[in-house]
Gaussian input, Z-matrix of N, CA and C with variables (Angstrom, degrees):
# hf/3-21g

backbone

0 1
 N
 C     1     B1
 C     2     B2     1     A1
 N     3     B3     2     A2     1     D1
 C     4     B4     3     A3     2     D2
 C     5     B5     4     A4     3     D3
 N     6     B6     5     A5     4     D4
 C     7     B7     6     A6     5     D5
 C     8     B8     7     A7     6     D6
 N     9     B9     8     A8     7     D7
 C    10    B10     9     A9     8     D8
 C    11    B11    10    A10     9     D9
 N    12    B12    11    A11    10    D10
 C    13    B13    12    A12    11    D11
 C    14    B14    13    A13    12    D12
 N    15    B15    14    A14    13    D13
 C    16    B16    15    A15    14    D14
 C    17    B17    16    A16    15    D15
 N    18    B18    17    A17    16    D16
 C    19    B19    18    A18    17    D17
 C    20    B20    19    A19    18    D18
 N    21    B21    20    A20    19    D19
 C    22    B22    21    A21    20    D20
 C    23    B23    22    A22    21    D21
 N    24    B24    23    A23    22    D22
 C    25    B25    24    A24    23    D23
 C    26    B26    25    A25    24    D24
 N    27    B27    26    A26    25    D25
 C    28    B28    27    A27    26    D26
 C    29    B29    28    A28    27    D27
 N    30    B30    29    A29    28    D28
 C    31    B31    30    A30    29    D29
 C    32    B32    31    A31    30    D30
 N    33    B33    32    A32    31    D31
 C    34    B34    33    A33    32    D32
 C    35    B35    34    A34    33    D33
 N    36    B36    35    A35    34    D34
 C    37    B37    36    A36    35    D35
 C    38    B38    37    A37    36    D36
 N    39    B39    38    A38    37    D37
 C    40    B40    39    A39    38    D38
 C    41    B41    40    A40    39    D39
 N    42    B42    41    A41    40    D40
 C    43    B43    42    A42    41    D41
 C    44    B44    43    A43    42    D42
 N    45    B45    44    A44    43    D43
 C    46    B46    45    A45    44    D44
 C    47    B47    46    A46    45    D45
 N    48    B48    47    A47    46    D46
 C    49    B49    48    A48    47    D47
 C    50    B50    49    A49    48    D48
 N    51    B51    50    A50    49    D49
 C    52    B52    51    A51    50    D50
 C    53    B53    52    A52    51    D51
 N    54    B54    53    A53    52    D52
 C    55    B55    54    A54    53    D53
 C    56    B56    55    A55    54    D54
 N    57    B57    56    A56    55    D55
 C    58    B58    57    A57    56    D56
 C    59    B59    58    A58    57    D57
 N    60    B60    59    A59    58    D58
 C    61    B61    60    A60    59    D59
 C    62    B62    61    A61    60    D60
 N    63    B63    62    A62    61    D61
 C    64    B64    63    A63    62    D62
 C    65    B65    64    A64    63    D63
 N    66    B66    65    A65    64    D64
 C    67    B67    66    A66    65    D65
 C    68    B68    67    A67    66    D66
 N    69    B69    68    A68    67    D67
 C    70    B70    69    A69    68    D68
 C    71    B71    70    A70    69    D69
 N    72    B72    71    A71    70    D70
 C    73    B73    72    A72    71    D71
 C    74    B74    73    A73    72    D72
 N    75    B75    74    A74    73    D73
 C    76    B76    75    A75    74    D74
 C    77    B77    76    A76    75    D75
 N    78    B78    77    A77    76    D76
 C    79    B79    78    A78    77    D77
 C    80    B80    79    A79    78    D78
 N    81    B81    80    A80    79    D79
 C    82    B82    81    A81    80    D80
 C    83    B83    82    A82    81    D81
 N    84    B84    83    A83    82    D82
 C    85    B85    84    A84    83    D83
 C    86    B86    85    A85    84    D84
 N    87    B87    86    A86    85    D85
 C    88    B88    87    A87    86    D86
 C    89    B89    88    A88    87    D87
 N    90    B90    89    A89    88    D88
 C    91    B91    90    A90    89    D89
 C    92    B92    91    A91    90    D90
 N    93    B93    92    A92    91    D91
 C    94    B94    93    A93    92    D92
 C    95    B95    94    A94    93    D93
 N    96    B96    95    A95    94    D94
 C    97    B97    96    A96    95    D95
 C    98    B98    97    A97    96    D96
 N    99    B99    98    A98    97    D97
 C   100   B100    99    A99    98    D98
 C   101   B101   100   A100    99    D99
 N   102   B102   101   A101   100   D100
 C   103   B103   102   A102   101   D101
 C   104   B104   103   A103   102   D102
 N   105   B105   104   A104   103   D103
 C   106   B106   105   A105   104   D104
 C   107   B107   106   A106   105   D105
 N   108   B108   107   A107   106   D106
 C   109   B109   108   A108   107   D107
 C   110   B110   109   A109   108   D108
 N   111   B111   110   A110   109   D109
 C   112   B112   111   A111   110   D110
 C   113   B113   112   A112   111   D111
 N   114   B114   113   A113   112   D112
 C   115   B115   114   A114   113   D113
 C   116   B116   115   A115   114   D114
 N   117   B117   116   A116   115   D115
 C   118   B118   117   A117   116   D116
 C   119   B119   118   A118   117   D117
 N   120   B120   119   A119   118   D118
 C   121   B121   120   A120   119   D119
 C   122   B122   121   A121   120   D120
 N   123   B123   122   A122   121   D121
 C   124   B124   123   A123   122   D122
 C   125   B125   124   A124   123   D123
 N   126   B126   125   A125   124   D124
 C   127   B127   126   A126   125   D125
 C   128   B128   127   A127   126   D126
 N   129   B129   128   A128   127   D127
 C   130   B130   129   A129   128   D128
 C   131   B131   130   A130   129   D129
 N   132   B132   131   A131   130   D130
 C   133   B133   132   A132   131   D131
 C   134   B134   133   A133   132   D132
 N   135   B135   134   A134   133   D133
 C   136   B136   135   A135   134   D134
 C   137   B137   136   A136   135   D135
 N   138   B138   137   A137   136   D136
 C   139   B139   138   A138   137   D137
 C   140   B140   139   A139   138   D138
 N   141   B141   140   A140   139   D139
 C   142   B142   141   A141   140   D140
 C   143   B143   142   A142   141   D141
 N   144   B144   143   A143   142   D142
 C   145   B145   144   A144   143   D143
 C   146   B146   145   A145   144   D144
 N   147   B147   146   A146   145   D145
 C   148   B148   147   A147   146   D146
 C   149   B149   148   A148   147   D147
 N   150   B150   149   A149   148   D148
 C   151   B151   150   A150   149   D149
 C   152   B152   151   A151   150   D150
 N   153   B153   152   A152   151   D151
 C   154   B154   153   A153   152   D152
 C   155   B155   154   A154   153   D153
 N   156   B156   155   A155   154   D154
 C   157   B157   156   A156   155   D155
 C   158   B158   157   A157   156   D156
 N   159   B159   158   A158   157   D157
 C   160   B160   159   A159   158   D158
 C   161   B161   160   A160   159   D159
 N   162   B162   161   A161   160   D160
 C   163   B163   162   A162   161   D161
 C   164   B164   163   A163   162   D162
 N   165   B165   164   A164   163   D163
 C   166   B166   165   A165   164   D164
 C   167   B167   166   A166   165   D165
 N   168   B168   167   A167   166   D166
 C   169   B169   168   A168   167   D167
 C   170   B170   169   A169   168   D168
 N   171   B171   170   A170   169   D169
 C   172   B172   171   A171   170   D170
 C   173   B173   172   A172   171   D171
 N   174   B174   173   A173   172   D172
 C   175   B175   174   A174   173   D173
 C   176   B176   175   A175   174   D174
 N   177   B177   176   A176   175   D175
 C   178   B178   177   A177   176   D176
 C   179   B179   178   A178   177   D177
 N   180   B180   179   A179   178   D178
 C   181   B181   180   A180   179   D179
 C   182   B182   181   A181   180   D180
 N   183   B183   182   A182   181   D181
 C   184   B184   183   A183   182   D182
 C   185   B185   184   A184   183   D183
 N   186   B186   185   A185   184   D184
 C   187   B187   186   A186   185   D185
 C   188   B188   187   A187   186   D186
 N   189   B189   188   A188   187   D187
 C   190   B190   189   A189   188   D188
 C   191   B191   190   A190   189   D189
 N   192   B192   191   A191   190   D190
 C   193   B193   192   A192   191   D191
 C   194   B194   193   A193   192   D192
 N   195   B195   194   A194   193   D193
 C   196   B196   195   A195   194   D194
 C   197   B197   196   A196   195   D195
 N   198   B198   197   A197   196   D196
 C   199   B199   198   A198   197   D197
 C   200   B200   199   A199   198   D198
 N   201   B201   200   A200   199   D199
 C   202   B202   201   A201   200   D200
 C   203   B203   202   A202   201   D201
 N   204   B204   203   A203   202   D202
 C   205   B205   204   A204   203   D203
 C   206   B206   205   A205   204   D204
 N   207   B207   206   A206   205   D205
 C   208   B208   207   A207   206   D206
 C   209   B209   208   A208   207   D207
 N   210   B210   209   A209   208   D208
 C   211   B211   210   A210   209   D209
 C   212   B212   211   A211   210   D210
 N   213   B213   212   A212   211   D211
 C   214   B214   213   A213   212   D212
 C   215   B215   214   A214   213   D213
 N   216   B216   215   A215   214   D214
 C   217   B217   216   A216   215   D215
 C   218   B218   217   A217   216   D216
 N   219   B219   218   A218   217   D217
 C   220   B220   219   A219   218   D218
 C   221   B221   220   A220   219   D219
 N   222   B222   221   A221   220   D220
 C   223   B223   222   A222   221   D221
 C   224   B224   223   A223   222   D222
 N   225   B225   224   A224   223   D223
 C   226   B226   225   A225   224   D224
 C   227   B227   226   A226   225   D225
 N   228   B228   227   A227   226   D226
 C   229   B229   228   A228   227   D227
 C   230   B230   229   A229   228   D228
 N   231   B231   230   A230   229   D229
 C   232   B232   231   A231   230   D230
 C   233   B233   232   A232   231   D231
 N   234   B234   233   A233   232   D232
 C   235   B235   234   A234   233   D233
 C   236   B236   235   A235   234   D234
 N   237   B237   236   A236   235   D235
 C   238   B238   237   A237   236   D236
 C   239   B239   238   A238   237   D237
 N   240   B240   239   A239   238   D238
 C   241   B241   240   A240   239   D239
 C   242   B242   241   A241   240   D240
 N   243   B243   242   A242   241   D241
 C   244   B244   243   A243   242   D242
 C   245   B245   244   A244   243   D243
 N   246   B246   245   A245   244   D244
 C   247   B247   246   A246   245   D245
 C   248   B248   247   A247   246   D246
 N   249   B249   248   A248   247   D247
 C   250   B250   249   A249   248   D248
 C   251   B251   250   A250   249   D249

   B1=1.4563
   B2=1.5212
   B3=1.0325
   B4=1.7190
   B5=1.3878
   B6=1.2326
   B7=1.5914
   B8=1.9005
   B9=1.4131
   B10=1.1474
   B11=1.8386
   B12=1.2748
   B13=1.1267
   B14=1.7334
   B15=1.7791
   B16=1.6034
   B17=1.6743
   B18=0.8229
   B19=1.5078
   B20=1.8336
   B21=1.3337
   B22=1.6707
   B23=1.3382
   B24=1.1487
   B25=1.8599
   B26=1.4063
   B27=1.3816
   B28=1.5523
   B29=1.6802
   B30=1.6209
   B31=1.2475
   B32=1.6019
   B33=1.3478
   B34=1.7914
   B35=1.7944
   B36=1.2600
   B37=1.7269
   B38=1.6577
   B39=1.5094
   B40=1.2529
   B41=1.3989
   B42=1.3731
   B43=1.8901
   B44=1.5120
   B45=1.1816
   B46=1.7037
   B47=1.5460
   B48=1.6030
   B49=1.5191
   B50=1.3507
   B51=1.2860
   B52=1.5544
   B53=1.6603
   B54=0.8869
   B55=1.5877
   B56=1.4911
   B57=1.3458
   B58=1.7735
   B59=1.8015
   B60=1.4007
   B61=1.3248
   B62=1.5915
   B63=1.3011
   B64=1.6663
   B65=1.5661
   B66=0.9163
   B67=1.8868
   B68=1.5131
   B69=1.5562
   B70=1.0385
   B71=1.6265
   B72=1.2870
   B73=1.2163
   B74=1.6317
   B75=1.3594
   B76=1.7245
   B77=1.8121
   B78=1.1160
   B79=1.7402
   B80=1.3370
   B81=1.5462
   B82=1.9553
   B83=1.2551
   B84=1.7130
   B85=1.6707
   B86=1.5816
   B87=1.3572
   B88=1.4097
   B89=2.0792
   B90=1.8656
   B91=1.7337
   B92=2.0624
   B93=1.4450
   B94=1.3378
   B95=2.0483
   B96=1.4715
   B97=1.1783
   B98=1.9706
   B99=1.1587
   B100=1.4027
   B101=1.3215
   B102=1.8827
   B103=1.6003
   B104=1.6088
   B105=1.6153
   B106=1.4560
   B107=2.2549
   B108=1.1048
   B109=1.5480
   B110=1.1223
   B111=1.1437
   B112=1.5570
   B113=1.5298
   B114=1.4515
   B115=2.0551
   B116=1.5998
   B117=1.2365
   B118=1.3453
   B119=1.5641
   B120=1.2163
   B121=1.8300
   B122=1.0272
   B123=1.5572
   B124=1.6979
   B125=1.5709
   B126=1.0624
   B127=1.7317
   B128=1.2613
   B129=0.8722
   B130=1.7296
   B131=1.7783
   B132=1.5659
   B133=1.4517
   B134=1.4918
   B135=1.3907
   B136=1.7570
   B137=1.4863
   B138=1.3085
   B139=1.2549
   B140=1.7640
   B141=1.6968
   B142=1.3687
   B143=1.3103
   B144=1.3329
   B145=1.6597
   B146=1.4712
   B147=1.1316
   B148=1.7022
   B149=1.7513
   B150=1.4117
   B151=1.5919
   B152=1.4271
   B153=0.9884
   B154=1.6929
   B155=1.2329
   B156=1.4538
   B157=1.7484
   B158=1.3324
   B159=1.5587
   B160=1.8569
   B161=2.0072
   B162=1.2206
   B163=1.3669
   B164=1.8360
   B165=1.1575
   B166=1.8764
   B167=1.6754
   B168=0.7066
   B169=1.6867
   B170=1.1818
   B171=1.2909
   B172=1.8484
   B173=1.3228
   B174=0.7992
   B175=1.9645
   B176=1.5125
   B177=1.5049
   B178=1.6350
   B179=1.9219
   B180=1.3595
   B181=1.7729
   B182=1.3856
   B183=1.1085
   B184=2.3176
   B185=1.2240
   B186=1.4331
   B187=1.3104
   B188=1.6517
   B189=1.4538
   B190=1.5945
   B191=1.2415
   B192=1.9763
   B193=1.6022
   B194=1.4949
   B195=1.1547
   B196=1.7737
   B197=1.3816
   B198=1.1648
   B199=1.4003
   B200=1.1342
   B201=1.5204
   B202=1.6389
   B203=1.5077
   B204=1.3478
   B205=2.0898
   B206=1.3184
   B207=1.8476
   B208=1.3944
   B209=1.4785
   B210=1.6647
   B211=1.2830
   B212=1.2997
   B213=1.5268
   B214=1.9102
   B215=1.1724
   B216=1.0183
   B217=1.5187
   B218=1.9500
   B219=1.3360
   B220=1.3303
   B221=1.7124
   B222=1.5101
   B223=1.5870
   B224=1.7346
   B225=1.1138
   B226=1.7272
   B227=1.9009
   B228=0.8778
   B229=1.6051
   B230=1.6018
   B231=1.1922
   B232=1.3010
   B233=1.4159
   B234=1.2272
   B235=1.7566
   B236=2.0304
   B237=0.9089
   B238=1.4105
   B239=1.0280
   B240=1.7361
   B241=1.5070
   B242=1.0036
   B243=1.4988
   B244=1.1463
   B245=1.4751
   B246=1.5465
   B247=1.7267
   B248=1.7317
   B249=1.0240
   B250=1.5923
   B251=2.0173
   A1=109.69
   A2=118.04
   A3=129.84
   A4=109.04
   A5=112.78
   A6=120.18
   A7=72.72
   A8=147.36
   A9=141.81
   A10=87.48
   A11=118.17
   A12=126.52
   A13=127.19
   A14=89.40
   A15=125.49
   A16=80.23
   A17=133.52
   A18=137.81
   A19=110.73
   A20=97.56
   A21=94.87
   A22=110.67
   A23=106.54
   A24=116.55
   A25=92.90
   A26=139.45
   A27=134.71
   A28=96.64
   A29=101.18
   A30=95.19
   A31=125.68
   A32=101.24
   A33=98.82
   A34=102.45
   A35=109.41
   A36=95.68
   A37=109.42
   A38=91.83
   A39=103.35
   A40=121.77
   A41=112.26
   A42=111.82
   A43=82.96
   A44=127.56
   A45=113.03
   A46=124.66
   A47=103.15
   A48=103.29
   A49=119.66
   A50=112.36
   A51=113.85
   A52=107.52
   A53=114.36
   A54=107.23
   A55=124.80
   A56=107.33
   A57=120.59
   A58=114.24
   A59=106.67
   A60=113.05
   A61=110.50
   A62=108.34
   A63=107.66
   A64=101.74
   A65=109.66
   A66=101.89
   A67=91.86
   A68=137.99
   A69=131.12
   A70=129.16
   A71=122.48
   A72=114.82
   A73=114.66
   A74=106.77
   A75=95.79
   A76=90.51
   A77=136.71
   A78=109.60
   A79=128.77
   A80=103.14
   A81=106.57
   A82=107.26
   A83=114.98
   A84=107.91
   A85=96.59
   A86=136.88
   A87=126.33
   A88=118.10
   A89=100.16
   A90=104.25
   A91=68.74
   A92=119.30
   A93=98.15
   A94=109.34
   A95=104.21
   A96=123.44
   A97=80.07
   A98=135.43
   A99=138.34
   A100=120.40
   A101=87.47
   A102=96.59
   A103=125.30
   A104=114.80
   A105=113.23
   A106=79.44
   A107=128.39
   A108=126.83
   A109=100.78
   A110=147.46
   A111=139.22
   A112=114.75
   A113=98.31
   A114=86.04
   A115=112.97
   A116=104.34
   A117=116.39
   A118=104.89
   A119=118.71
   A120=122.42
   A121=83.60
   A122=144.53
   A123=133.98
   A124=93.33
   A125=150.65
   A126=122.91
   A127=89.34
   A128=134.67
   A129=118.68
   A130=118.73
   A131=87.30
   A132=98.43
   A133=97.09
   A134=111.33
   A135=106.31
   A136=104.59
   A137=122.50
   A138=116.55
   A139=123.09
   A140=97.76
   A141=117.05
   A142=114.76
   A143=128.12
   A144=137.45
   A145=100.97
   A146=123.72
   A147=110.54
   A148=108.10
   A149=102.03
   A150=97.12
   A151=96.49
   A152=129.49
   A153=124.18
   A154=114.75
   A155=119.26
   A156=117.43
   A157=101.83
   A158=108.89
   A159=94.91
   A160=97.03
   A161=122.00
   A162=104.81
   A163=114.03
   A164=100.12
   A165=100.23
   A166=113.00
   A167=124.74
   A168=143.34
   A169=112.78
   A170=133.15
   A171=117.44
   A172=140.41
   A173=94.14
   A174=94.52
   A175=109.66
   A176=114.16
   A177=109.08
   A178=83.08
   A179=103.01
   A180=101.88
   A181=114.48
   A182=112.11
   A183=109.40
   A184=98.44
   A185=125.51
   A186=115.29
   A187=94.65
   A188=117.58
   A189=96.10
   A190=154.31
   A191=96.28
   A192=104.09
   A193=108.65
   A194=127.85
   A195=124.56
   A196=95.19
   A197=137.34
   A198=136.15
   A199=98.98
   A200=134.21
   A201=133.33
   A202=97.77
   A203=102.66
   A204=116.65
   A205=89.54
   A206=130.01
   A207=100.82
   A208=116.40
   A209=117.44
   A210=109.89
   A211=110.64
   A212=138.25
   A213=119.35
   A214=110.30
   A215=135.53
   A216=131.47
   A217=104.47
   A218=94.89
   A219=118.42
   A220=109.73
   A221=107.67
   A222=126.57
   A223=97.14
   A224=115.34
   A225=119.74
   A226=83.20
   A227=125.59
   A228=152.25
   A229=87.20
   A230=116.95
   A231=112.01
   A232=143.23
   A233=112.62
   A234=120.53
   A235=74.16
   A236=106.27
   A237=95.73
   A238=133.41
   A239=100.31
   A240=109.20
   A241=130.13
   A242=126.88
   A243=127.88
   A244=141.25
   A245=94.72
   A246=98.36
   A247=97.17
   A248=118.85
   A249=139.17
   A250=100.47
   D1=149.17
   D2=176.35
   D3=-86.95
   D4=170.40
   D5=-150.35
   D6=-84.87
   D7=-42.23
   D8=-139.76
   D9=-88.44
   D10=-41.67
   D11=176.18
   D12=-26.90
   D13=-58.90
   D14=-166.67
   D15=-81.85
   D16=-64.51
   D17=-164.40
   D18=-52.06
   D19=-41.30
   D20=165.22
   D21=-68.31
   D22=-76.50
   D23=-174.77
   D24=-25.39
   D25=-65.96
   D26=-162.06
   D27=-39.80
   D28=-70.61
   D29=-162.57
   D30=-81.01
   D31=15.03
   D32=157.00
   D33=-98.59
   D34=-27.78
   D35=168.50
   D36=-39.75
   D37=-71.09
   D38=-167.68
   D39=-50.92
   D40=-24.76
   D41=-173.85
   D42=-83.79
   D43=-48.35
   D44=-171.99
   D45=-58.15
   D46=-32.70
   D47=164.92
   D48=-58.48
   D49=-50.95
   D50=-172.27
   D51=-82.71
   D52=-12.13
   D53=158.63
   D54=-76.93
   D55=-47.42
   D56=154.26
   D57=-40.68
   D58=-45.60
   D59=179.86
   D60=-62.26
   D61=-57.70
   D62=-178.38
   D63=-62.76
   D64=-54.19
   D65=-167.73
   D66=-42.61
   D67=-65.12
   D68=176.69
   D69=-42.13
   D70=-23.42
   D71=166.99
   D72=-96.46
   D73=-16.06
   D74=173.48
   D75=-84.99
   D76=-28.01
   D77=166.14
   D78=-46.40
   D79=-33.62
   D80=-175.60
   D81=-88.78
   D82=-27.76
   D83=176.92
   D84=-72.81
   D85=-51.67
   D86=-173.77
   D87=-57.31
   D88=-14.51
   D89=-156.83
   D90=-93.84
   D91=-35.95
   D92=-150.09
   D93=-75.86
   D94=-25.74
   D95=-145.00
   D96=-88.33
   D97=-24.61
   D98=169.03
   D99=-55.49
   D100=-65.60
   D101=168.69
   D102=-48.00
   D103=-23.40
   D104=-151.46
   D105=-103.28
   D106=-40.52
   D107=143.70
   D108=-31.66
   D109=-90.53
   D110=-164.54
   D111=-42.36
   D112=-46.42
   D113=178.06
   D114=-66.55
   D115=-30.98
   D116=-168.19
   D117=-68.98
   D118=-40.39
   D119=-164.06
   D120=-133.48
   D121=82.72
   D122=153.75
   D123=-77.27
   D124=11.13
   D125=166.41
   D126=-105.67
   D127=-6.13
   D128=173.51
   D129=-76.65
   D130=-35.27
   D131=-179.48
   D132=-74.02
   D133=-62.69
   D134=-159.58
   D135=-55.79
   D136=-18.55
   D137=-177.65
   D138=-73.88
   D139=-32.15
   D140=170.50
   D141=-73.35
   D142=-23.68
   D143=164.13
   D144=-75.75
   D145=-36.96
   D146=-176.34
   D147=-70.50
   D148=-34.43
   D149=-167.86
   D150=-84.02
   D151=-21.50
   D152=179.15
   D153=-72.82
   D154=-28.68
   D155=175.38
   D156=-105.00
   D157=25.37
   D158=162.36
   D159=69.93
   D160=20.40
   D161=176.73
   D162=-116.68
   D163=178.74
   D164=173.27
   D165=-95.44
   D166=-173.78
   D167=-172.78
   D168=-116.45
   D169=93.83
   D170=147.47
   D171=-51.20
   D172=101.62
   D173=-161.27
   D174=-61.65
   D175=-6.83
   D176=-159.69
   D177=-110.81
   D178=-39.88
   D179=170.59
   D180=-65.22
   D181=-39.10
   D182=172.26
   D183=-55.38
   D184=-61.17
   D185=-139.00
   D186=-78.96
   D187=-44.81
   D188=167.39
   D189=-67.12
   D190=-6.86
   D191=157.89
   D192=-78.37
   D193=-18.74
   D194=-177.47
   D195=-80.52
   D196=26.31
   D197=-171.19
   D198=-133.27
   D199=-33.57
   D200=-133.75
   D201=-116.35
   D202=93.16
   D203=-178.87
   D204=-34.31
   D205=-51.42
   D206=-148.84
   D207=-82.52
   D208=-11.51
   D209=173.14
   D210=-91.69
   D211=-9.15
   D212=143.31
   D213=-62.33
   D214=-75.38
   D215=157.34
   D216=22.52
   D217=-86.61
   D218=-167.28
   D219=-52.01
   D220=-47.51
   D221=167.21
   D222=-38.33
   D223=-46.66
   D224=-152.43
   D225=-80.16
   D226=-58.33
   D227=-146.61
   D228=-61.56
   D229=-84.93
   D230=166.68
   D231=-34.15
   D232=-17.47
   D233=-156.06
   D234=-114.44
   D235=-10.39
   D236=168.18
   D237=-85.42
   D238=-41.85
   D239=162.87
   D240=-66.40
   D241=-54.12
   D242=157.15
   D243=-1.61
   D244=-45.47
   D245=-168.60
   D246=-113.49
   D247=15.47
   D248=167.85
   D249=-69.56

């Protein structure tokens, strides 16, 4: 390879890293900004988990997990790990 050769390849590494890099941070702003939707509307979610496993909704069990700090809590806890 020619010195002009090595000198391209660098800089398509490099545009590919930092393009790899952003795609990766618009994934955690899109994984974080869901999670923070989920604390915000948990009957929307649990409701979208009930219809996806074919199940019904307790309306008196939603509304007291949309109540229960430690299961948003946990919503936050996860969406953290996750993108770890």
């Amino acid at each position: 390879m020619s010195v002009n050769e090595v000198g391209l390849q660098n800089i398509i590494s490099s545009h590919e890293y930092w393009r790899l890099r952003c795609l990766g941070a618009e994934y955690r702003e899109d994984h974080y900004k869901k999670a923070l939707d989920e604390i915000v509307n948990p009957i929307k979610y649990l409701q979208a988990e009930a219809d996806r496993t074919g199940g019904t909704l307790n309306g008196y069990f939603a509304n007291e997990l949309s109540n229960n700090a430690r299961y948003l809590k946990r919503i936050a806890e996860l969406a953290l790990i996750e993108v770890k």
